[in-house]
Jmol script that loads the backbone (N, CA, C; Angstrom):
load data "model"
ATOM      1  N   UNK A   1      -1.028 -47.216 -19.451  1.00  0.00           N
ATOM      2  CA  UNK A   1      -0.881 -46.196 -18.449  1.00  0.00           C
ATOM      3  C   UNK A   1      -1.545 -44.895 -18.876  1.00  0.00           C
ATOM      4  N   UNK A   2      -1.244 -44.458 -20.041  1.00  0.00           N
ATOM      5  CA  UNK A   2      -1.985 -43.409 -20.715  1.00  0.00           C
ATOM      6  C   UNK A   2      -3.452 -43.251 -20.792  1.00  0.00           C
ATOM      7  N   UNK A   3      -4.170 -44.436 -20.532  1.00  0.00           N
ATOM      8  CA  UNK A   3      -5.213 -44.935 -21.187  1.00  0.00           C
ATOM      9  C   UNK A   3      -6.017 -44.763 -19.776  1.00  0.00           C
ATOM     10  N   UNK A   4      -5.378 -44.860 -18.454  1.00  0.00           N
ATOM     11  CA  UNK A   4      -5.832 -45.075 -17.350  1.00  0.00           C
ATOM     12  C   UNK A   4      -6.235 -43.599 -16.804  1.00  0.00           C
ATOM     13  N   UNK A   5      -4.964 -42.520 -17.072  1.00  0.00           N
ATOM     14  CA  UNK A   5      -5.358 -41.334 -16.808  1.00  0.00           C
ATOM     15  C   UNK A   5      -6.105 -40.167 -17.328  1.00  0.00           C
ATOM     16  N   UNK A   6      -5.895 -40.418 -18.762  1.00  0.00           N
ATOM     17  CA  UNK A   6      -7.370 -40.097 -19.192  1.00  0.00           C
ATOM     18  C   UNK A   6      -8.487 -40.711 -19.130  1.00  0.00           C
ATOM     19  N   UNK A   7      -9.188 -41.802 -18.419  1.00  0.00           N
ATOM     20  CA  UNK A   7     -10.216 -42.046 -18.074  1.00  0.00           C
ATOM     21  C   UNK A   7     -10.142 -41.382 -16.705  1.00  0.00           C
ATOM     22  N   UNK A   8      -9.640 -41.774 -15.948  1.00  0.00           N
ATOM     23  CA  UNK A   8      -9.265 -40.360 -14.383  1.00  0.00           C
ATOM     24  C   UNK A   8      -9.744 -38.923 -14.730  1.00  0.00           C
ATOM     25  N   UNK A   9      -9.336 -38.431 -15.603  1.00  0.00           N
ATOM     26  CA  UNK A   9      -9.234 -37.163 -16.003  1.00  0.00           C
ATOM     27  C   UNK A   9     -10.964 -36.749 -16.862  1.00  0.00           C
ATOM     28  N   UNK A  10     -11.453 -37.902 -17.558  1.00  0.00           N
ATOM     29  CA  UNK A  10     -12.611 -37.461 -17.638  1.00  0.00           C
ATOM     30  C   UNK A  10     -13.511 -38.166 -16.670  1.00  0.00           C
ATOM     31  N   UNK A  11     -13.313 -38.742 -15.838  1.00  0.00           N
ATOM     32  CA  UNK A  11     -14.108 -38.836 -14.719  1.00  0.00           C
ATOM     33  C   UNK A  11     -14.290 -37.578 -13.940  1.00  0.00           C
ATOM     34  N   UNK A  12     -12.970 -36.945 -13.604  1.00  0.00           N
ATOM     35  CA  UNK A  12     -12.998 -36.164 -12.815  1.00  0.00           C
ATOM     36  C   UNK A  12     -13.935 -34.775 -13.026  1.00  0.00           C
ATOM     37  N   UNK A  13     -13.897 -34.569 -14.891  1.00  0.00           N
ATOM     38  CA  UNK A  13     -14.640 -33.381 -15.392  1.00  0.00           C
ATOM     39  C   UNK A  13     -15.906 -33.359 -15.527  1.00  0.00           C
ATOM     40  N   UNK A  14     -16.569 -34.948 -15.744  1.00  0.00           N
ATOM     41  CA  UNK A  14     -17.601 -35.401 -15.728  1.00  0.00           C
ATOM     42  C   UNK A  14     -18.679 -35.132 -14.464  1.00  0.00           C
ATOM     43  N   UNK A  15     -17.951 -35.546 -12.835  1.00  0.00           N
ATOM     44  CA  UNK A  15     -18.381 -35.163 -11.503  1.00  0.00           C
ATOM     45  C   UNK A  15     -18.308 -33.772 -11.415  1.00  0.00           C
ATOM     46  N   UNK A  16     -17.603 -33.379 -11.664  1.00  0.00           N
ATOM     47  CA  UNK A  16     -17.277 -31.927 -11.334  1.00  0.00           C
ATOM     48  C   UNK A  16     -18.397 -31.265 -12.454  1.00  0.00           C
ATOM     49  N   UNK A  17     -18.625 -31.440 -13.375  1.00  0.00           N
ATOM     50  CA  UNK A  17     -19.507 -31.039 -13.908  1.00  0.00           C
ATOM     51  C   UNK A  17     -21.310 -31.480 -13.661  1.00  0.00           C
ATOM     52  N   UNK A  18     -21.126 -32.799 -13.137  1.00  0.00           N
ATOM     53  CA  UNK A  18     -22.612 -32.613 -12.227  1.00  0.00           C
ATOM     54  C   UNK A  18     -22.675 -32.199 -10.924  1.00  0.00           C
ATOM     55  N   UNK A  19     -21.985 -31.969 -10.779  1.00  0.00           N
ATOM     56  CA  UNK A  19     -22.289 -31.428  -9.357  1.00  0.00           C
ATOM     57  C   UNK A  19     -22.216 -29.634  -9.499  1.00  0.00           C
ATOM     58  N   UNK A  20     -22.189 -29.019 -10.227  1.00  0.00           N
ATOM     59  CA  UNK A  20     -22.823 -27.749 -10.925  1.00  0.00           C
ATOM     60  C   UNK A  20     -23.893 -27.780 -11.353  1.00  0.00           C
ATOM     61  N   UNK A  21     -25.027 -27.490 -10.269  1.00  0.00           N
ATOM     62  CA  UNK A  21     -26.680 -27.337 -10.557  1.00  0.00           C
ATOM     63  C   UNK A  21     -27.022 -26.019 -10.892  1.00  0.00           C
ATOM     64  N   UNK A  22     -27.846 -25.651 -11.041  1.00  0.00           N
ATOM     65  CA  UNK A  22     -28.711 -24.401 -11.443  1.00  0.00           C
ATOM     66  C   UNK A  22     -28.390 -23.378 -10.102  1.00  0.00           C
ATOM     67  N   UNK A  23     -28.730 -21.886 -10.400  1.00  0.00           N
ATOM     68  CA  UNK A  23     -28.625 -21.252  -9.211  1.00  0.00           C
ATOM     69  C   UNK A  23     -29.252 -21.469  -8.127  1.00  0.00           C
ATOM     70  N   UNK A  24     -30.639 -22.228  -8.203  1.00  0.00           N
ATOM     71  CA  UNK A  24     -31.110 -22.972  -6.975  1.00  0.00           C
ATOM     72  C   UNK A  24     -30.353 -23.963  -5.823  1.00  0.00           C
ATOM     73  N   UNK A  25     -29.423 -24.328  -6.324  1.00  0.00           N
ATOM     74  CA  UNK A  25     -28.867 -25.833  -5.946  1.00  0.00           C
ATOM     75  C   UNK A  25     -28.624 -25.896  -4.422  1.00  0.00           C
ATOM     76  N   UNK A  26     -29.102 -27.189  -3.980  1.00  0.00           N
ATOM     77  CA  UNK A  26     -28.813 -26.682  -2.658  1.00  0.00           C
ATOM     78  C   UNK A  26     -27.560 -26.688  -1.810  1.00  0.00           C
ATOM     79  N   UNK A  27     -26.676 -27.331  -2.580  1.00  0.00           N
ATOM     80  CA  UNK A  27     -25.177 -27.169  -2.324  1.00  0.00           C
ATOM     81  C   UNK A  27     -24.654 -25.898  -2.120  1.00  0.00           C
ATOM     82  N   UNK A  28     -24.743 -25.014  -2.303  1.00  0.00           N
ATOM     83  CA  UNK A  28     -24.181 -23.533  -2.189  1.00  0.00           C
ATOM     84  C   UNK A  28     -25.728 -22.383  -1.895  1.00  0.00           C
ATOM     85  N   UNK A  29     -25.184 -22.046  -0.660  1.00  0.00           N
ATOM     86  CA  UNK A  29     -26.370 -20.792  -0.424  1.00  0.00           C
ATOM     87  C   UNK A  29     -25.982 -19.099  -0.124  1.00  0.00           C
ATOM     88  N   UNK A  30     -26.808 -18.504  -0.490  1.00  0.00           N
ATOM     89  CA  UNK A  30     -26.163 -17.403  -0.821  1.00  0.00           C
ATOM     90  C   UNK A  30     -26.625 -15.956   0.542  1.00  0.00           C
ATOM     91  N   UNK A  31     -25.541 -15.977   1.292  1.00  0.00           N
ATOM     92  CA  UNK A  31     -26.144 -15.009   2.480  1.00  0.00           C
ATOM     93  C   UNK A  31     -25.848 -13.533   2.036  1.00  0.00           C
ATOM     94  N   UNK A  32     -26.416 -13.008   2.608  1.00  0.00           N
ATOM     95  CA  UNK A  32     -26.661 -11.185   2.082  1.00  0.00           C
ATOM     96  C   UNK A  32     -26.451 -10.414   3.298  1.00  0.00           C
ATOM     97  N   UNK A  33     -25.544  -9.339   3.257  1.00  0.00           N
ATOM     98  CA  UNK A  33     -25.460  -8.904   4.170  1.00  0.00           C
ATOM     99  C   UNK A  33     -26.791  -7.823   4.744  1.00  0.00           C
ATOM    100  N   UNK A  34     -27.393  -7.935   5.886  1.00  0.00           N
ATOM    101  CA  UNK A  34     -28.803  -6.909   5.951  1.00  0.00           C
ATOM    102  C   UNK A  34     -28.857  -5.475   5.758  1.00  0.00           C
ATOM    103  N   UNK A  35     -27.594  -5.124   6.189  1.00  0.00           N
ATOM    104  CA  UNK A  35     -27.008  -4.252   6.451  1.00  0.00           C
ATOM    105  C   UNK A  35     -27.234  -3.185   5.207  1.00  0.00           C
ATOM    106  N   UNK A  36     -26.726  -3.830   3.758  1.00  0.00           N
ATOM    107  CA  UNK A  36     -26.907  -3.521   2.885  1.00  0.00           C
ATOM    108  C   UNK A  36     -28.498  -3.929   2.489  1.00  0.00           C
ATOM    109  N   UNK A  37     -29.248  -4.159   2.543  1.00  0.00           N
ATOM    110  CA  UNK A  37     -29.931  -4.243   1.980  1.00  0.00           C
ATOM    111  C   UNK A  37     -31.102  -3.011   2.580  1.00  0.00           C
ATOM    112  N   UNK A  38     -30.777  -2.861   4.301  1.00  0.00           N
ATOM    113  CA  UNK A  38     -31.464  -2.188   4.739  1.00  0.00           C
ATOM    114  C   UNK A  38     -31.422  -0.338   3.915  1.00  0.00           C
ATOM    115  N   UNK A  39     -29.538  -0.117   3.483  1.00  0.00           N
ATOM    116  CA  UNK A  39     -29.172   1.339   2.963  1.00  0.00           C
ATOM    117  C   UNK A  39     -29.662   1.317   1.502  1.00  0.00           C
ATOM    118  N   UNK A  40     -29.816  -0.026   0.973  1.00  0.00           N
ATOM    119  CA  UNK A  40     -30.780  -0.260  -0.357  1.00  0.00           C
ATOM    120  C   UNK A  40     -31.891   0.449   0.116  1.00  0.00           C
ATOM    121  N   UNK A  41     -32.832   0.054   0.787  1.00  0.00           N
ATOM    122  CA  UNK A  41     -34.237   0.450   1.299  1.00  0.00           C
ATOM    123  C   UNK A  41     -34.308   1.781   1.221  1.00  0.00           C
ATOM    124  N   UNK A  42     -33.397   2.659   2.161  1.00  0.00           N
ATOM    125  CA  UNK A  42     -33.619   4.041   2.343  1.00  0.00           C
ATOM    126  C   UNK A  42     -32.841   4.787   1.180  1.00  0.00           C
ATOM    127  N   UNK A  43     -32.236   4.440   0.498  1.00  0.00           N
ATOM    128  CA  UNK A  43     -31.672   5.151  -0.813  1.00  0.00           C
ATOM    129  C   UNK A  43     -32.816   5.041  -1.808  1.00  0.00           C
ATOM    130  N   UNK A  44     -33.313   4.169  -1.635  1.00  0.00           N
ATOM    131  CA  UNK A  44     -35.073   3.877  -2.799  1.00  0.00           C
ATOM    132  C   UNK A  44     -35.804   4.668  -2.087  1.00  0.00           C
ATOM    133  N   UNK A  45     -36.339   5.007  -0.679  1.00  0.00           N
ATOM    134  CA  UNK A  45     -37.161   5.711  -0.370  1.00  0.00           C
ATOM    135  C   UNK A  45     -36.486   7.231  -0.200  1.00  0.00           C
ATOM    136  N   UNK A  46     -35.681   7.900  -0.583  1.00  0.00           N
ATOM    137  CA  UNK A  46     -35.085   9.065  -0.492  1.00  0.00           C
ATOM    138  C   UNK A  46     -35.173   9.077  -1.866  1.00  0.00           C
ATOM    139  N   UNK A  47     -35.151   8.140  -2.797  1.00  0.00           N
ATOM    140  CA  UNK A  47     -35.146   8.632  -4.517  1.00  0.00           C
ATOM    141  C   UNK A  47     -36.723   9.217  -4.775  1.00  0.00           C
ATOM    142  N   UNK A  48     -37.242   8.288  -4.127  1.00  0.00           N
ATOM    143  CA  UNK A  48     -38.942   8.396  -3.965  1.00  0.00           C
ATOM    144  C   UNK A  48     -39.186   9.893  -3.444  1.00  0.00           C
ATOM    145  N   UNK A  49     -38.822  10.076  -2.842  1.00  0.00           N
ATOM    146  CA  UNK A  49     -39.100  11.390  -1.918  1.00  0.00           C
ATOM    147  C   UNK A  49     -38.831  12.588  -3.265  1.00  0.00           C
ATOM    148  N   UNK A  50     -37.877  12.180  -3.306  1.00  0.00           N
ATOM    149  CA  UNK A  50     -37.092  13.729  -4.489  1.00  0.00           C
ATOM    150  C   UNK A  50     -37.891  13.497  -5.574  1.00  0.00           C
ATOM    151  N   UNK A  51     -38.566  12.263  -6.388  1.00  0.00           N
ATOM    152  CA  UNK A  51     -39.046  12.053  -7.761  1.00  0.00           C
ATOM    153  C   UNK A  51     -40.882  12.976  -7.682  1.00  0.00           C
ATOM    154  N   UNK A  52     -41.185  13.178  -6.769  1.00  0.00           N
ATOM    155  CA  UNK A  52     -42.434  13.643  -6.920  1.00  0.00           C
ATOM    156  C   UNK A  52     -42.391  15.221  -7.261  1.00  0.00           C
ATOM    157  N   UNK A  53     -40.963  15.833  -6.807  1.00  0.00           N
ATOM    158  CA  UNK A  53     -40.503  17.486  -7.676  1.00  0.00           C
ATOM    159  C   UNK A  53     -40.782  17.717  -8.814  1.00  0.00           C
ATOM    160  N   UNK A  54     -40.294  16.360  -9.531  1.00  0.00           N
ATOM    161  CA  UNK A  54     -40.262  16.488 -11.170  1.00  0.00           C
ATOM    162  C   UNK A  54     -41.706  16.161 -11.853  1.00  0.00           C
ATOM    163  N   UNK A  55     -42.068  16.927 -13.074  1.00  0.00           N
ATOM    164  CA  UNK A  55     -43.203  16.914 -13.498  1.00  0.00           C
ATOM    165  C   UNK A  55     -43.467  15.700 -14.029  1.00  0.00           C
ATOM    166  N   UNK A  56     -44.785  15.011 -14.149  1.00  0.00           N
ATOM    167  CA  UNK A  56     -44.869  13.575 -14.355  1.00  0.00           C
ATOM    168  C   UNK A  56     -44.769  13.276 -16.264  1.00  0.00           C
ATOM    169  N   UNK A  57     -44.853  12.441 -16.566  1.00  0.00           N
ATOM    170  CA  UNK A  57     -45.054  11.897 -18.329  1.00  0.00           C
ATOM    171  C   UNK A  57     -46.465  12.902 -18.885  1.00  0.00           C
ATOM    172  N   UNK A  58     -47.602  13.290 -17.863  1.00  0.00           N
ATOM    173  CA  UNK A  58     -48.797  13.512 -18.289  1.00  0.00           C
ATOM    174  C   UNK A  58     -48.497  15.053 -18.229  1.00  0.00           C
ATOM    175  N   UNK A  59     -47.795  15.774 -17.134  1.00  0.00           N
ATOM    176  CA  UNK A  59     -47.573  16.630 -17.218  1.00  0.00           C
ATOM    177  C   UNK A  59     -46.721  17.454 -18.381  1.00  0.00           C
ATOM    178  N   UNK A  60     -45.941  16.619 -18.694  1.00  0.00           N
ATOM    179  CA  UNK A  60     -44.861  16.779 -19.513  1.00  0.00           C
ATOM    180  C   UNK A  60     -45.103  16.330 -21.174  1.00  0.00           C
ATOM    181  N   UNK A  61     -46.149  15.889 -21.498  1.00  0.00           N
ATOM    182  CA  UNK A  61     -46.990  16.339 -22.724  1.00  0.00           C
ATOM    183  C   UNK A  61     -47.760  17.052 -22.481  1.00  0.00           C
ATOM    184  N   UNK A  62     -48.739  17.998 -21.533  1.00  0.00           N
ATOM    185  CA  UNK A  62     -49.661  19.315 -21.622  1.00  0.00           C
ATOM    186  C   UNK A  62     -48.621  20.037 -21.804  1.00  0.00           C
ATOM    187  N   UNK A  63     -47.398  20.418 -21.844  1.00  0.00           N
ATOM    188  CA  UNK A  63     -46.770  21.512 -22.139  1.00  0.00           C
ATOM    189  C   UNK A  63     -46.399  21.432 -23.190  1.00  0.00           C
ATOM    190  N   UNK A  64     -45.964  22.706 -23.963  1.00  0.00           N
ATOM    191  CA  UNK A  64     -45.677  23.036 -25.279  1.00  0.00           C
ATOM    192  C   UNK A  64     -44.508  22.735 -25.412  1.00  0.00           C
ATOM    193  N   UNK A  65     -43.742  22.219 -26.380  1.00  0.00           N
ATOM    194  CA  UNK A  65     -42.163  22.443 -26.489  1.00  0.00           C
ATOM    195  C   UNK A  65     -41.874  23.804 -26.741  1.00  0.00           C
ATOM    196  N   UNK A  66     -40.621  24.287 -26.534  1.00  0.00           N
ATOM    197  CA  UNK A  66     -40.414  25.963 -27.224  1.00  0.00           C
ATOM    198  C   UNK A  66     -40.468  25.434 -28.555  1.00  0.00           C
ATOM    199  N   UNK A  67     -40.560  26.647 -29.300  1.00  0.00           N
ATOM    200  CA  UNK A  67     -40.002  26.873 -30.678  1.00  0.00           C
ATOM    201  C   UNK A  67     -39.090  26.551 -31.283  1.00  0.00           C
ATOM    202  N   UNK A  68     -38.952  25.982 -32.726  1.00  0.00           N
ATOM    203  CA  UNK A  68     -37.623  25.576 -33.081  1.00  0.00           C
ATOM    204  C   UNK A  68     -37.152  27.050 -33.314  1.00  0.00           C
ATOM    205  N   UNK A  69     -35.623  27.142 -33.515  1.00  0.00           N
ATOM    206  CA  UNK A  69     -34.976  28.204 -33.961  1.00  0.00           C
ATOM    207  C   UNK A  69     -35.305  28.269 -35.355  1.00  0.00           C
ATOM    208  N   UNK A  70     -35.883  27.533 -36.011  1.00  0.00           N
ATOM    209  CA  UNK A  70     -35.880  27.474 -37.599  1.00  0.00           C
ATOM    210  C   UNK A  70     -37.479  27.588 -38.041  1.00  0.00           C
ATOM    211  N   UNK A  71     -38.275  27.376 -37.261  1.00  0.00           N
ATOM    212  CA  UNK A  71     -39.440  27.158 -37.322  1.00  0.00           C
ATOM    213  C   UNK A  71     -40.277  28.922 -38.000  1.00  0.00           C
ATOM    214  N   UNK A  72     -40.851  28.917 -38.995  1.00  0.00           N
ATOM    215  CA  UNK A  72     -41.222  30.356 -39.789  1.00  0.00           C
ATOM    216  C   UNK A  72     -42.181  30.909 -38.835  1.00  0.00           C
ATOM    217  N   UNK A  73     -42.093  32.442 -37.998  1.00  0.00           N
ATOM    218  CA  UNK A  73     -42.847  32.629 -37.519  1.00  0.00           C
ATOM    219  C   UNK A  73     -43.900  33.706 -38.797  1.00  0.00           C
ATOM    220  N   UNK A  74     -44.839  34.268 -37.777  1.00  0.00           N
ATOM    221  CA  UNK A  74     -46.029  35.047 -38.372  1.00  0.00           C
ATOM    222  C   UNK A  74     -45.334  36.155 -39.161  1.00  0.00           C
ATOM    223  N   UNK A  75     -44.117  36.425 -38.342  1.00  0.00           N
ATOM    224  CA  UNK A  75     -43.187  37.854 -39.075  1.00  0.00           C
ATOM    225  C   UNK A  75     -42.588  37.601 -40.329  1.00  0.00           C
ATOM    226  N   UNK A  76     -42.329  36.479 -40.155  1.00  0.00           N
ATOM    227  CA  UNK A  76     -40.775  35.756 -41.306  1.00  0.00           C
ATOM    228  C   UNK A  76     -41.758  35.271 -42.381  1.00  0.00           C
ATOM    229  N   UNK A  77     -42.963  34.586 -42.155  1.00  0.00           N
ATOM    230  CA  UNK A  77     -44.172  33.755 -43.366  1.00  0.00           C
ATOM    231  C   UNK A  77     -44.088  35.903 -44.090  1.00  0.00           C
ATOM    232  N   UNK A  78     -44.583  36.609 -43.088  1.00  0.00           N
ATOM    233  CA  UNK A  78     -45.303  37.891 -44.061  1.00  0.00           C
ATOM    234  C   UNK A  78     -43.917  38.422 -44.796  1.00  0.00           C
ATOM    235  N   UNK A  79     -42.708  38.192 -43.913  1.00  0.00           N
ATOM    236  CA  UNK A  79     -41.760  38.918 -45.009  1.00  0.00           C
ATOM    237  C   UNK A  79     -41.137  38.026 -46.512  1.00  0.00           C
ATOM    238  N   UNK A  80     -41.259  37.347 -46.362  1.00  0.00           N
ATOM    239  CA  UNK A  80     -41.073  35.688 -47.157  1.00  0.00           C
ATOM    240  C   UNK A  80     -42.149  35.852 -48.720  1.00  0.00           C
ATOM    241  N   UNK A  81     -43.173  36.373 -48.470  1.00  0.00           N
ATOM    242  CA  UNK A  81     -44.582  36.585 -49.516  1.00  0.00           C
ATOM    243  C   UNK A  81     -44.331  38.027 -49.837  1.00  0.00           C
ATOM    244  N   UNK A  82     -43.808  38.926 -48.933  1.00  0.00           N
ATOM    245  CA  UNK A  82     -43.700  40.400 -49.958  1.00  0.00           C
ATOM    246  C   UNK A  82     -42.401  40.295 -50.692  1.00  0.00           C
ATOM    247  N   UNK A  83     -41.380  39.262 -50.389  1.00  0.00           N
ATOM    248  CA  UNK A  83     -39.804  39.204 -51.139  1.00  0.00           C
ATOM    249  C   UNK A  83     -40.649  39.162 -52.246  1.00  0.00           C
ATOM    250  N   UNK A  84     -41.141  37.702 -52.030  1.00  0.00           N
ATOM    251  CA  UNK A  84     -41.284  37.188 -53.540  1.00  0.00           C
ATOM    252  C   UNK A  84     -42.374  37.575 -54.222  1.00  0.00           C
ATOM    253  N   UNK A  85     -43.002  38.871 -53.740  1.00  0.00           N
ATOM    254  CA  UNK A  85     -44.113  39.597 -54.086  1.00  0.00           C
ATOM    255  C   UNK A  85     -43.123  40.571 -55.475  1.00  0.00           C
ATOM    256  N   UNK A  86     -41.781  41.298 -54.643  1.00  0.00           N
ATOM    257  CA  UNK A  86     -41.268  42.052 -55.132  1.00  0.00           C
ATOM    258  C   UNK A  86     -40.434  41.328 -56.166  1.00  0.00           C
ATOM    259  N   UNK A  87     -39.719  40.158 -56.181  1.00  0.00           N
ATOM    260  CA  UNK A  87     -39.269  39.707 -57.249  1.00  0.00           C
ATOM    261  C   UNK A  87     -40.029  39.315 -58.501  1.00  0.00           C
ATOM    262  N   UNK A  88     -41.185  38.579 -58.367  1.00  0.00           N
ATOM    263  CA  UNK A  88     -42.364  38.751 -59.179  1.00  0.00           C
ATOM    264  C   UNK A  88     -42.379  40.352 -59.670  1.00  0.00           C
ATOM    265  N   UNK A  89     -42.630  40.984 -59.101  1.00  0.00           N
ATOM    266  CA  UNK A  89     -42.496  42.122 -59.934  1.00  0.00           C
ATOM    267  C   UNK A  89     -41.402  42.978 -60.904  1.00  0.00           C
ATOM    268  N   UNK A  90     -40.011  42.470 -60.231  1.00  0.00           N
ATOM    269  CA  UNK A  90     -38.699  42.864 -61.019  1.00  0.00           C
ATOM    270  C   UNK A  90     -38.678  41.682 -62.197  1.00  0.00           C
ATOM    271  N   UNK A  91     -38.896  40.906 -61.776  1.00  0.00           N
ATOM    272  CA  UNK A  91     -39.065  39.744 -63.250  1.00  0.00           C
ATOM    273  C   UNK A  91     -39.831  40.361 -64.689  1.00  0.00           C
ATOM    274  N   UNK A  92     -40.940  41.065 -63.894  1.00  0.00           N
ATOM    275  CA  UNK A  92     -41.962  41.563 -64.989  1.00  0.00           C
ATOM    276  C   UNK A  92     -41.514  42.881 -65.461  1.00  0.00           C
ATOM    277  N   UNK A  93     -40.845  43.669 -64.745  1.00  0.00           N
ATOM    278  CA  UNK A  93     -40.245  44.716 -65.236  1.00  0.00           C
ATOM    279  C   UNK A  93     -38.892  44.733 -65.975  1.00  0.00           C
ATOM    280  N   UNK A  94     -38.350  43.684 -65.999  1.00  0.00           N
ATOM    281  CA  UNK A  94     -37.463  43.027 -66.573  1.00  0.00           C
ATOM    282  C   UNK A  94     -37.917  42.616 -67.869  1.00  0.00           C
ATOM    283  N   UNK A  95     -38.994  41.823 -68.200  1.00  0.00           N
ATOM    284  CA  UNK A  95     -38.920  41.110 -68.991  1.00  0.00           C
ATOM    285  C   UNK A  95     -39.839  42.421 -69.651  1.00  0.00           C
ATOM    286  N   UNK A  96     -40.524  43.812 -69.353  1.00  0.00           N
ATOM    287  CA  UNK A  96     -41.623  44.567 -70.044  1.00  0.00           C
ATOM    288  C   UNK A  96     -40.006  45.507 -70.691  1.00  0.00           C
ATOM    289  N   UNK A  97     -38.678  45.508 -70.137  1.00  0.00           N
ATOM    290  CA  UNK A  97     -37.451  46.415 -70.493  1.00  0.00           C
ATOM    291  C   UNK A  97     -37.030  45.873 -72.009  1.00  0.00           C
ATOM    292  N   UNK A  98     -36.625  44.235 -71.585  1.00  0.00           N
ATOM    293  CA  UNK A  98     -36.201  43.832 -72.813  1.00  0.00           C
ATOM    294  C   UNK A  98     -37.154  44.344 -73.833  1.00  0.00           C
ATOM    295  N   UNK A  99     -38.332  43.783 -74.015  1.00  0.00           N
ATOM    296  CA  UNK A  99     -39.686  44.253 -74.994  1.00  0.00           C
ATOM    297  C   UNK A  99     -39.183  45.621 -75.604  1.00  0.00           C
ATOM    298  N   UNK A 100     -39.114  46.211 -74.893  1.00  0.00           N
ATOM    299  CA  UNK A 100     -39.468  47.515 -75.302  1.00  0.00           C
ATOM    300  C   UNK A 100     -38.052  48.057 -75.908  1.00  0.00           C
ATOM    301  N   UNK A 101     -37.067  47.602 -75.460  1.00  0.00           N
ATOM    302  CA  UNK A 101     -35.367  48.149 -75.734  1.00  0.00           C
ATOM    303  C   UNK A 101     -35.316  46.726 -77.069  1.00  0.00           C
ATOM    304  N   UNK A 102     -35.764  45.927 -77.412  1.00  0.00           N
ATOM    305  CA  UNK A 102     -36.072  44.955 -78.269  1.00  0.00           C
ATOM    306  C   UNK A 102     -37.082  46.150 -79.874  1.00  0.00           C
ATOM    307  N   UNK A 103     -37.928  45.853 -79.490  1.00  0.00           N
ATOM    308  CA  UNK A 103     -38.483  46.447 -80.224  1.00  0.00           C
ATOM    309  C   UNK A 103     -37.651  48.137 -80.952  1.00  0.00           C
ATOM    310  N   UNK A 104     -37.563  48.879 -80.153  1.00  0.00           N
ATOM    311  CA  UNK A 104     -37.043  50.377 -80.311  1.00  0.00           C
ATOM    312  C   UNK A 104     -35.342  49.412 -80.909  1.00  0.00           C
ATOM    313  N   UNK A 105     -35.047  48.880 -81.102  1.00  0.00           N
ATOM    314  CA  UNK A 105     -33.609  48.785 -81.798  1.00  0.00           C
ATOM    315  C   UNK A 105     -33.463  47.581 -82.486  1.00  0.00           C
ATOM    316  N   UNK A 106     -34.736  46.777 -82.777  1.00  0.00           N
ATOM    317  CA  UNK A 106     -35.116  45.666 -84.089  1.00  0.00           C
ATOM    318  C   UNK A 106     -33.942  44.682 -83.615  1.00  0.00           C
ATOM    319  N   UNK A 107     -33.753  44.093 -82.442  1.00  0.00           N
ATOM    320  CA  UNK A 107     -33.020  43.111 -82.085  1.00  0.00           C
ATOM    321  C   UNK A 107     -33.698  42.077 -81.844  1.00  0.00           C
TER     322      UNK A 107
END
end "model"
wireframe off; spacefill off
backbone 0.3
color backbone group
């Protein structure tokens, strides 16, 4: 008895499983409402309409990016070279002090 309904039972999964074709199949067809497809249409041609405002890919590399906030301008490079213009020079006046306070007290 056991033996009978599981052969039933994979019969049944077996059909049922061929008779599940590909999305083509012609057993099941698939209707669309027009309706929608027509407010598809004019929502694509109203996106269309508004997308020609915005500047294109070609346009939008001829322009410059701004500036980074971090980026050294012409002001900041010249003040940057007289710092270290002036520390270069306290180094040397530093090191001409010791010399001389060296020497004058044989340390």
């Amino acid at each position: 008895m056991r033996r009978s309904v599981a052969a039933a039972l994979s019969r049944r999964t077996l059909a049922a499983m061929s008779d599940k074709s590909g999305p083509g199949s012609a057993g099941r067809k698939i209707v669309r409402d027009p309706r929608k497809a027509k407010a598809k249409a004019e929502a694509r041609s109203k996106a269309a309409a508004v997308i020609p405002d915005r500047p294109t890919a070609v346009q939008q590399q001829q322009q410059q990016p701004p500036p980074l906030p971090f980026a050294p301008s012409a002001q900041n490079v010249q003040s940057v070279g007289s710092t270290l213009g002036s520390y270069a020079l306290m180094g040397a006046g530093v090191t001409l002090g010791f010399v001389v306070v060296g020497a004058l007290f044989g340390v």
